[in-house]
N, CA, C and O atoms as CSV, one atom per row, in Angstrom:
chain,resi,resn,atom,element,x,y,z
A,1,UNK,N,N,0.820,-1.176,0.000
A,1,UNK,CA,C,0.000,0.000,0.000
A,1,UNK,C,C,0.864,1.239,0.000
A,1,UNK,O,O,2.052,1.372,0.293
A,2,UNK,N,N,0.098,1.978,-0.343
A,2,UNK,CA,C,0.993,3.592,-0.381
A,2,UNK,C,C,-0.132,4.802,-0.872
A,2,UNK,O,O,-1.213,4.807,-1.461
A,3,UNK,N,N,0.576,5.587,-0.404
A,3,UNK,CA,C,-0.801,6.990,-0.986
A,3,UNK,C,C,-0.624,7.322,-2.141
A,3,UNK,O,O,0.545,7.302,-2.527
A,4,UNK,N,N,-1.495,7.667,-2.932
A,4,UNK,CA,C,-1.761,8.084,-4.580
A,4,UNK,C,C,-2.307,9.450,-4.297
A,4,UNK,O,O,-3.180,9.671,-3.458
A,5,UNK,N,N,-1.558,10.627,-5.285
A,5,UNK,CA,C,-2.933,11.723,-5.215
A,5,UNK,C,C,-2.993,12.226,-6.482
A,5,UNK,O,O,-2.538,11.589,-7.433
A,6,UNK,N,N,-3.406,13.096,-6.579
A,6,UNK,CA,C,-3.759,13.819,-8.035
A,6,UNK,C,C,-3.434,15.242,-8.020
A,6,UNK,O,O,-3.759,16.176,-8.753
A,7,UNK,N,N,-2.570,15.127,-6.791
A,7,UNK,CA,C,-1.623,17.135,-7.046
A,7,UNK,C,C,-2.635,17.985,-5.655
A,7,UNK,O,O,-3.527,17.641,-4.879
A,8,UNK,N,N,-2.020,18.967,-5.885
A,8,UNK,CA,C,-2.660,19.979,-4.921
A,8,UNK,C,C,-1.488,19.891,-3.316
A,8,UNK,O,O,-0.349,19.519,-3.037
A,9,UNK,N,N,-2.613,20.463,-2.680
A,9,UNK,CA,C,-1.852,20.419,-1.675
A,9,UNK,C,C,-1.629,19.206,-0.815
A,9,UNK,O,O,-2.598,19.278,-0.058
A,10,UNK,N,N,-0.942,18.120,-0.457
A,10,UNK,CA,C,-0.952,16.501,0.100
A,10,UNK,C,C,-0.575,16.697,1.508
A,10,UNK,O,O,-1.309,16.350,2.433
A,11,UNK,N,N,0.692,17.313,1.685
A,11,UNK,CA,C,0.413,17.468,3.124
A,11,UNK,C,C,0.897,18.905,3.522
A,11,UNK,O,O,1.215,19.932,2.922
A,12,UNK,N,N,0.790,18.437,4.967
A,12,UNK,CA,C,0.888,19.760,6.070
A,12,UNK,C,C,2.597,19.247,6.684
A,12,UNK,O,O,3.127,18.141,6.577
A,13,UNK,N,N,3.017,20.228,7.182
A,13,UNK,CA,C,3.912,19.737,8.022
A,13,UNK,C,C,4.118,20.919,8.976
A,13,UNK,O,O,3.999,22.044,8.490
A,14,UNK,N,N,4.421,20.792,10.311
A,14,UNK,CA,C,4.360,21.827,11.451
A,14,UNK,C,C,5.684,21.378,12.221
A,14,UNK,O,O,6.067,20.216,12.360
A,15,UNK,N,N,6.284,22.496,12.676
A,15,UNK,CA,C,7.431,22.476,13.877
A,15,UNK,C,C,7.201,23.254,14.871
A,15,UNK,O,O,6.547,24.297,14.829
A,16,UNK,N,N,7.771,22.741,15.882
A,16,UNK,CA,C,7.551,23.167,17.398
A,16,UNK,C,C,9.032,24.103,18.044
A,16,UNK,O,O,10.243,23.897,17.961
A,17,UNK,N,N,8.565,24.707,18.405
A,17,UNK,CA,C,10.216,25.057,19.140
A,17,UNK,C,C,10.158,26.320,19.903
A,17,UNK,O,O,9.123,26.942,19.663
A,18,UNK,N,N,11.040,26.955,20.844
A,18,UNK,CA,C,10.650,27.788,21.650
A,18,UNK,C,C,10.831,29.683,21.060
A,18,UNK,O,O,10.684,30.801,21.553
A,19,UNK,N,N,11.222,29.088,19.770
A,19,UNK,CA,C,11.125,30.996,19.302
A,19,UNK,C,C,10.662,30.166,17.634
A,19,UNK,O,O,10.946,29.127,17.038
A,20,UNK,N,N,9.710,31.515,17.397
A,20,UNK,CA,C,9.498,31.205,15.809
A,20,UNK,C,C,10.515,30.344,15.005
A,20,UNK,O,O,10.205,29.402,14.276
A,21,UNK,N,N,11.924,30.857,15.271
A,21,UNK,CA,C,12.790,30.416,14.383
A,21,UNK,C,C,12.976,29.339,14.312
A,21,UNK,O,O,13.064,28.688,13.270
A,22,UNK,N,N,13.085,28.890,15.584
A,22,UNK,CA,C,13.229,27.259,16.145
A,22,UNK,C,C,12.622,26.601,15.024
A,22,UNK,O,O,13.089,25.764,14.251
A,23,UNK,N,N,11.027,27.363,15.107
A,23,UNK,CA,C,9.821,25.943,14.665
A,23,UNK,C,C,9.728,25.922,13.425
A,23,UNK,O,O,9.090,25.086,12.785
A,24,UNK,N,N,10.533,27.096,12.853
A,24,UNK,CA,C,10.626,27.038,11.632
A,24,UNK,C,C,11.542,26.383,10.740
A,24,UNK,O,O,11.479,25.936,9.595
A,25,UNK,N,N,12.546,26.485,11.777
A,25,UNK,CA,C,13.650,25.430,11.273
A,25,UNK,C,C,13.344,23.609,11.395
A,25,UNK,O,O,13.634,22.661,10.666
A,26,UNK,N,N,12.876,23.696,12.237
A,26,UNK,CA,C,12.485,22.137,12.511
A,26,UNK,C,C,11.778,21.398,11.629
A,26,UNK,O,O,11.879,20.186,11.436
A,27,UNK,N,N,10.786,22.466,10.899
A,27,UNK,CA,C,9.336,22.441,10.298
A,27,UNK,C,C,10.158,22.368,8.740
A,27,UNK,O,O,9.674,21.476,8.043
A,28,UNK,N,N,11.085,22.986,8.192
A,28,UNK,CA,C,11.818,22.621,7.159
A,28,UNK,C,C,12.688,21.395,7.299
A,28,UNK,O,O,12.803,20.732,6.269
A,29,UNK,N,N,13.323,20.966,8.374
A,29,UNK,CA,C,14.150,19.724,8.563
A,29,UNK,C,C,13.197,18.377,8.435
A,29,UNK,O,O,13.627,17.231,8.306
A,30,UNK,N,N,11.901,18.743,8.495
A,30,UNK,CA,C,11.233,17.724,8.380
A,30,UNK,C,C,10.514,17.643,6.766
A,30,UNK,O,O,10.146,16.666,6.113
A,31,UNK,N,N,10.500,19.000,6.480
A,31,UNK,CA,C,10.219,18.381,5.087
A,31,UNK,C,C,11.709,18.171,4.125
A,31,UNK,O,O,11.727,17.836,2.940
A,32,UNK,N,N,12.554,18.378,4.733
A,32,UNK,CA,C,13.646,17.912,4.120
A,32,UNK,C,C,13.982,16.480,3.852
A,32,UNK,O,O,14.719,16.047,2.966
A,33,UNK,N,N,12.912,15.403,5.331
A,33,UNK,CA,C,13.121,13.862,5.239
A,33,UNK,C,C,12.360,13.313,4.265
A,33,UNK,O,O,12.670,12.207,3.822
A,34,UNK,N,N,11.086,14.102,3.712
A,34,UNK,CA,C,9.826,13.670,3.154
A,34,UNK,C,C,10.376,13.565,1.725
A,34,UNK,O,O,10.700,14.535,1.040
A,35,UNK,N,N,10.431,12.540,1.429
A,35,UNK,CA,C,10.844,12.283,-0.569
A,35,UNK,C,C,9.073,11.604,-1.272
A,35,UNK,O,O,8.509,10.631,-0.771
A,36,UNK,N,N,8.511,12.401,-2.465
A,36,UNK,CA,C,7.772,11.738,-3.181
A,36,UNK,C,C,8.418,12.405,-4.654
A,36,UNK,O,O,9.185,13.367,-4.607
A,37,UNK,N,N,8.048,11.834,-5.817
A,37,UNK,CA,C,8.150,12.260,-7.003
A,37,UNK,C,C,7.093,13.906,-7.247
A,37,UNK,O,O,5.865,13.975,-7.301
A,38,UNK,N,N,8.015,14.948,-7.343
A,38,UNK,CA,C,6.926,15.855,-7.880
A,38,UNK,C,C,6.721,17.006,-6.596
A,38,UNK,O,O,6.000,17.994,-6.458
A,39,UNK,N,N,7.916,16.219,-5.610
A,39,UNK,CA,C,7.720,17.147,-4.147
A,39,UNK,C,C,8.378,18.549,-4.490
A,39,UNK,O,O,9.557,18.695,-4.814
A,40,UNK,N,N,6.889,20.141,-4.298
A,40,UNK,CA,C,7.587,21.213,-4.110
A,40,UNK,C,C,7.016,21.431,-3.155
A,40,UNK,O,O,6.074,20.824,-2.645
A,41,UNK,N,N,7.817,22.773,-2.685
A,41,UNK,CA,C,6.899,23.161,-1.362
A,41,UNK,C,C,7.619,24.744,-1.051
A,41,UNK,O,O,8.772,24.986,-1.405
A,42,UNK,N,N,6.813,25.687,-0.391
A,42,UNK,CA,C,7.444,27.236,-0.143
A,42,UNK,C,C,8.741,27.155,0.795
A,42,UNK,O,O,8.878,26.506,1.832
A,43,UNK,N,N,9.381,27.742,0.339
A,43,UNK,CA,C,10.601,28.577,1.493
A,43,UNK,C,C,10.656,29.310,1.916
A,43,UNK,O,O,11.661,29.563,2.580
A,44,UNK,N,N,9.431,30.312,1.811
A,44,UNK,CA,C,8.769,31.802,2.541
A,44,UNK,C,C,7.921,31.590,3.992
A,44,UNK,O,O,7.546,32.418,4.823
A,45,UNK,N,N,7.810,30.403,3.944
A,45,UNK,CA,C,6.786,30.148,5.439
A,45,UNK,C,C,7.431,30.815,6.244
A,45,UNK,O,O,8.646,30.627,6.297
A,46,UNK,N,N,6.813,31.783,7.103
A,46,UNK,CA,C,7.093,32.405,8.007
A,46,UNK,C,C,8.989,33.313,7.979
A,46,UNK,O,O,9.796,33.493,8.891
A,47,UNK,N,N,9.021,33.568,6.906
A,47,UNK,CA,C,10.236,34.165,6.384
A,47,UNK,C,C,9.954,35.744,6.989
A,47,UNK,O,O,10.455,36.030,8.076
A,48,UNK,N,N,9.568,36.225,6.640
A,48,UNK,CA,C,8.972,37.640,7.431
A,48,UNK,C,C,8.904,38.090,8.767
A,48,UNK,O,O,9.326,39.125,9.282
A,49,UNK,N,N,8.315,37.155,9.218
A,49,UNK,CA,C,7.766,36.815,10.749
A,49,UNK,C,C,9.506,37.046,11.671
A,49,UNK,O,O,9.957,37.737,12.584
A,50,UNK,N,N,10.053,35.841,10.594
A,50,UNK,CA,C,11.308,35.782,11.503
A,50,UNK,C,C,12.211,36.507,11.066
A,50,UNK,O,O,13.050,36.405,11.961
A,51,UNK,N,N,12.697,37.276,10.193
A,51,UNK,CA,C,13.220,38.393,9.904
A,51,UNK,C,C,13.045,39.550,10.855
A,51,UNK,O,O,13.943,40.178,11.416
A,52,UNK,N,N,11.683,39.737,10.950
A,52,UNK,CA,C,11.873,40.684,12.096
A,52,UNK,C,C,11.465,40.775,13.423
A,52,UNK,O,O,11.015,41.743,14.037
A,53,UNK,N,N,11.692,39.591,13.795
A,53,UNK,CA,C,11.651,38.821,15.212
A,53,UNK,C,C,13.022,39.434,15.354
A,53,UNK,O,O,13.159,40.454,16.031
A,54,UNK,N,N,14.236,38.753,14.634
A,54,UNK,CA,C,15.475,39.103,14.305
A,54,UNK,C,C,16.004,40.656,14.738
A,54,UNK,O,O,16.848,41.064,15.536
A,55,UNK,N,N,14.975,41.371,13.704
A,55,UNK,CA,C,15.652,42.571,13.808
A,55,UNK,C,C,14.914,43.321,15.192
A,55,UNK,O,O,15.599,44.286,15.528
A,56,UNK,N,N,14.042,43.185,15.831
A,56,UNK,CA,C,13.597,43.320,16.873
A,56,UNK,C,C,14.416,42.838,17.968
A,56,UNK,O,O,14.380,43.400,19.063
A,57,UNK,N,N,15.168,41.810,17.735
A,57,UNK,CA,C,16.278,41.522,18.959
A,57,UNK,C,C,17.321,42.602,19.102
A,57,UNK,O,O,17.405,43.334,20.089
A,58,UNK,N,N,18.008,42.644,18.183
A,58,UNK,CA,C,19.320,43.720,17.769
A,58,UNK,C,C,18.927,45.013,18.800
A,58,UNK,O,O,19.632,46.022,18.820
């Protein structure tokens, strides 16, 4: 058995961690394990957010 789809969006994936950045990093390390034929996915998730989380520290 195995999953079949027909495109769109298939999954979700979420990270946990104690500052945005954390969960954002985690949340990419995990779709980094995920292999199917045809896998894209954004690199903007929460790119903003943590940019100026960032510059709000400084």
């Amino acid at each position: 058995g195995g999953l079949v789809t027909a495109g769109g969006r298939v999954l979700n994936v979420c990270g946990r961690g104690a500052t945005l950045a954390e969960a954002r990093d985690r949340a990419y390390a995990a779709v980094g394990d995920i292999e199917f034929d045809g896998k894209t996915f954004r690199t903007d998730i929460a790119l903003a957010a943590v940019t100026t989380d960032e510059e709000t520290e400084r």
